[in-house]
ROMI-315909 format. One record per residue (C-alpha): residue number from 1; residue in one letter; x, y, z. Coordinates in steps of 0.5 Angstrom, whole numbers, plus 2048, in hexadecimal, padded with zeros to 3 digits. Example, Ala and Ser with C-alpha at 12.3 -4.5 7.8 and 13.67 -1.06 7.14 Angstrom:
2
seq->1 | type->a | px->819 | py->7F7 | pz->810 $
seq->2 | type->s | px->81B | py->7FE | pz->80E $
end
This chain:
81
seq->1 | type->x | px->800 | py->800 | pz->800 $
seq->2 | type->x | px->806 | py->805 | pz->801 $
seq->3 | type->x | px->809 | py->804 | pz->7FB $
seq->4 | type->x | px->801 | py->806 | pz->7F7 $
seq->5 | type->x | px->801 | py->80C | pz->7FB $
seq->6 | type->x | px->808 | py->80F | pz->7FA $
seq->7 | type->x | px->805 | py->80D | pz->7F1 $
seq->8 | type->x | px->800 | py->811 | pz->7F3 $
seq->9 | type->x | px->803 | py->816 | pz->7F7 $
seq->10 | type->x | px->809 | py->818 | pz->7F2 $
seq->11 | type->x | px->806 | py->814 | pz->7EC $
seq->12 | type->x | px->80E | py->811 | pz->7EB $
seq->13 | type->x | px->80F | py->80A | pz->7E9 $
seq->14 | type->x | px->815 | py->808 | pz->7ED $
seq->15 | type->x | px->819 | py->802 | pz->7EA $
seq->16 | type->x | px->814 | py->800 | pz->7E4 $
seq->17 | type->x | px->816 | py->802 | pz->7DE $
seq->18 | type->x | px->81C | py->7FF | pz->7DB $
seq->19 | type->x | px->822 | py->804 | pz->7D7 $
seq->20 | type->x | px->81F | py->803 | pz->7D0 $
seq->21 | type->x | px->819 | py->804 | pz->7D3 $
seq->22 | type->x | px->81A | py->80B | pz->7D7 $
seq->23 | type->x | px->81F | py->80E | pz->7D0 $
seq->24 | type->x | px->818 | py->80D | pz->7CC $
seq->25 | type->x | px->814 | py->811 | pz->7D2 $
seq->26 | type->x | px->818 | py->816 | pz->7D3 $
seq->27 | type->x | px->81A | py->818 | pz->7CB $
seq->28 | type->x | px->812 | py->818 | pz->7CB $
seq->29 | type->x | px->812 | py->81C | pz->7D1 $
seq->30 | type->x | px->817 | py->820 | pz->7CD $
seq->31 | type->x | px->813 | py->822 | pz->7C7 $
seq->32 | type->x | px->80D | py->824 | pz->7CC $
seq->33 | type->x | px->812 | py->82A | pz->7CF $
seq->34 | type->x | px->814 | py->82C | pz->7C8 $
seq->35 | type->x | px->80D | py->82C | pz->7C6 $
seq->36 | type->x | px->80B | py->830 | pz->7CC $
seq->37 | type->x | px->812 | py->836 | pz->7CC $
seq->38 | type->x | px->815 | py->834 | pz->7D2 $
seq->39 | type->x | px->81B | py->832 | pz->7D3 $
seq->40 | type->x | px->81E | py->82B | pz->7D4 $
seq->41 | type->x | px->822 | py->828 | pz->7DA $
seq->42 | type->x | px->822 | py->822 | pz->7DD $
seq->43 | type->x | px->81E | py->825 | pz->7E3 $
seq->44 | type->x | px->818 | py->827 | pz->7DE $
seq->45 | type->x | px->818 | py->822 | pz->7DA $
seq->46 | type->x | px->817 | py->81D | pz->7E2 $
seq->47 | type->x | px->812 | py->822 | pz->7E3 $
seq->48 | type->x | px->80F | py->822 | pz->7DD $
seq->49 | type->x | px->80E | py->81A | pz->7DD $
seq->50 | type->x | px->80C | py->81A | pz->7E4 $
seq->51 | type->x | px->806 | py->81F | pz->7E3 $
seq->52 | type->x | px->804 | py->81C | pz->7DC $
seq->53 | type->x | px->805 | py->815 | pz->7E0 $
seq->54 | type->x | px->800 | py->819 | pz->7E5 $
seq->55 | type->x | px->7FB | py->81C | pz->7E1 $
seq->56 | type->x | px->7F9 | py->814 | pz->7DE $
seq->57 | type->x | px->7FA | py->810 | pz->7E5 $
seq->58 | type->x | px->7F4 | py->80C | pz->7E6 $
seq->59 | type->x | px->7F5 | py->807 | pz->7EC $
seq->60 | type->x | px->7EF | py->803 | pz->7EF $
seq->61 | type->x | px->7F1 | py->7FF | pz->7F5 $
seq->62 | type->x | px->7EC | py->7FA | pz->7F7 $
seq->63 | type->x | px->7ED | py->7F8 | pz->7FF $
seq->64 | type->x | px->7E9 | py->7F4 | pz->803 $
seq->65 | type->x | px->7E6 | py->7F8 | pz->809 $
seq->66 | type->x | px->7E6 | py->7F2 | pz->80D $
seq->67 | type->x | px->7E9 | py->7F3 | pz->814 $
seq->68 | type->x | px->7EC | py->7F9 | pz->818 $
seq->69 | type->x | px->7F4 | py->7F7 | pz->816 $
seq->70 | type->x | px->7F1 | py->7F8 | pz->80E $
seq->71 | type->x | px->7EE | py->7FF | pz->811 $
seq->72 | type->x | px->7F4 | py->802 | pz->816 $
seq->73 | type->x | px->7F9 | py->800 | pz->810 $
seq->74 | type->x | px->7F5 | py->804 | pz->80A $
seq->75 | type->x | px->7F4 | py->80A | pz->80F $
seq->76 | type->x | px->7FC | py->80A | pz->810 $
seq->77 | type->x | px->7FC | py->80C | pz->809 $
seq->78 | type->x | px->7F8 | py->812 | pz->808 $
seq->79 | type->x | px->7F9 | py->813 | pz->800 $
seq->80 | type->x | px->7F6 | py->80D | pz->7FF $
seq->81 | type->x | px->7EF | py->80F | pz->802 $
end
């Protein structure tokens, strides 16, 4: 559950994409900033990927309500509520 609050939160994938995979996304990513006149570095390419992976970020999470474990747990992770 923690993992799916710092996704939501931060909307960053740590670990899930491989290098090939990252080099197509951030040359996408690139070509979006040109597109808008902004000026490309590194830091605003991430922030760009972060806020595009942001705005289209859909996650349905499906958890039983069976028990007060379940339950003080979820409350432990406020961004999932």
């Amino acid at each position: 559950m923690e993992d799916l609050s710092n996704i939501i939160v931060t909307a960053d994938t740590p670990n899930l994409l491989s290098a090939e995979d990252w080099e197509e996304i951030t040359q996408n990513v690139r070509n979006i900033i040109k597109d808008i006149h902004l000026v490309e570095t590194k830091e605003m390419v991430e922030k760009m990927y972060n806020k595009k992976v942001g705005d289209n970020l859909h996650i349905l999470v499906n958890l039983s309500p069976i028990g007060d474990k379940l339950r003080n747990r979820y409350r432990q992770v406020l961004n999932l509520m």
